[in-house]
C-alpha positions in Angstrom: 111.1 106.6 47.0 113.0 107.3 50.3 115.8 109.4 50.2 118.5 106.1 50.7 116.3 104.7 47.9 117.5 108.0 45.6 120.9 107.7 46.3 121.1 104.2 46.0 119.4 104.2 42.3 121.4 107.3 41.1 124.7 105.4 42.6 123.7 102.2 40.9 122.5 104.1 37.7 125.9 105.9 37.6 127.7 102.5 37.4 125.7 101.2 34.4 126.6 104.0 32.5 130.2 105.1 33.6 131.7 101.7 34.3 134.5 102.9 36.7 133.9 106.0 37.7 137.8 106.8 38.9 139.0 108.7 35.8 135.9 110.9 35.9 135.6 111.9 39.3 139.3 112.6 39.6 139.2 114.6 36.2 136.2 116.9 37.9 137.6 116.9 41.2 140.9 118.2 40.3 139.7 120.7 37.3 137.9 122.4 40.8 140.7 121.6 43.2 144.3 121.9 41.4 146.2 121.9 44.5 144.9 118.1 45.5 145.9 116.3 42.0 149.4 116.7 43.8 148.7 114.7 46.6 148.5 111.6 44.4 152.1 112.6 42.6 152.7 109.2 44.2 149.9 107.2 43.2 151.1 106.3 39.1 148.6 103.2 39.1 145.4 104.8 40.6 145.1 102.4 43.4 145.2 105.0 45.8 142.3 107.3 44.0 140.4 103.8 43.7 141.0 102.8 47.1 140.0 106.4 48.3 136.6 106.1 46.7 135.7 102.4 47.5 135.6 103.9 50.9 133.7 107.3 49.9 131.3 105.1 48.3 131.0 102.7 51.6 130.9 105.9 53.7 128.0 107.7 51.0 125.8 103.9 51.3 126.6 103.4 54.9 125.3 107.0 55.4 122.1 107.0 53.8 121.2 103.5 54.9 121.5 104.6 58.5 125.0 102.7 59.5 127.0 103.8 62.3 130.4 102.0 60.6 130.9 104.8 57.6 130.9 107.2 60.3 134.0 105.9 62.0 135.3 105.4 58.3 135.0 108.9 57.5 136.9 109.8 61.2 139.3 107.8 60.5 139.7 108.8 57.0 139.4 112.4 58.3 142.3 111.8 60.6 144.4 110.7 57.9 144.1 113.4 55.4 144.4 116.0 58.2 148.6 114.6 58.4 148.6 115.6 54.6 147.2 119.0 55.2 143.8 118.4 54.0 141.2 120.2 56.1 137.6 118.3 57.2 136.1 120.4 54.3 138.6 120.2 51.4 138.1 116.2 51.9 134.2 116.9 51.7 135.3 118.2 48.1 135.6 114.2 47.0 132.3 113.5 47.9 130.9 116.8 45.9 132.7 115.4 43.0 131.0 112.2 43.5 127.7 114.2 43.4 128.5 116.5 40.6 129.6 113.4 38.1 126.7 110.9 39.0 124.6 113.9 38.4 126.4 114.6 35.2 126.1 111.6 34.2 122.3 110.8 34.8 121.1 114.1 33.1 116.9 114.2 32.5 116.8 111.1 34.8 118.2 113.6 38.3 115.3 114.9 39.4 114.8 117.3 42.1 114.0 114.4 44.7 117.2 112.9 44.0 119.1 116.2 44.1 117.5 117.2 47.5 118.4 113.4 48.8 122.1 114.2 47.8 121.6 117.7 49.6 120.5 116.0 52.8 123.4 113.0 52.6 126.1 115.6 51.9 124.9 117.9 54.8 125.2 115.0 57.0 128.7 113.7 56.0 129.7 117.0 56.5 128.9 116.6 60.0 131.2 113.9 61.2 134.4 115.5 61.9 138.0 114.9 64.3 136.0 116.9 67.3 133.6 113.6 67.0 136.8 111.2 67.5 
């Protein structure tokens, strides 16, 4: 399997056995980040942690397929975190979470290809920063 295959299966895996992932990444990402679950004081339905991954997700697929679009995405949404105080790499900590909880969740079935595929995608998101814009 290519490496977009990889992260494509262990995304789609992910769903069909978390559902909405939401509650879980948030619930990792803040028991390693503290300081960010006060960001979203604000957000009492979750639309904004929702809406925040529906575009991580686009940006993590967009990625690995090749895409040039997810690139702006992440600018953009790089941009935009920046006016809250959140650095280039403290919004790279979403996309670890995203990682660490599909990996979580697919136990025996992540296997060093698909680890070393997540490796790769998260060096490259990494990558595109403001100094791009």
């Amino acid at each position: 399997m290519t490496e977009t295959a990889l992260i494509i299966a262990s995304l789609e895996r992910f769903g069909e056995l978390c559902g909405d992932p939401v509650s879980r990444i948030y619930t990792r990402l803040f028991a390693q980040h503290p300081e960010y679950e006060d960001l979203f004081v604000m957000d009492t339905d979750g639309g904004v942690r929702g809406s925040m991954l529906a575009t991580c997700f686009d940006c993590i697929i967009g990625i690995a397929e090749g895409s040039d679009l997810p690139r702006y995405e992440l600018q953009a949404a790089r941009m935009t975190h920046e006016g809250y105080g959140v650095s280039e790499t403290q919004l790279d900590a979403v996309f670890i979470a995203i990682r660490d909880t599909c990996r979580e969740a697919l136990a025996e079935a992540w296997t060093p290809a698909i680890e070393e595929s997540w490796i790769e995608l998260l060096a490259r998101l990494a990558t595109i920063g403001l100094q791009e814009v």
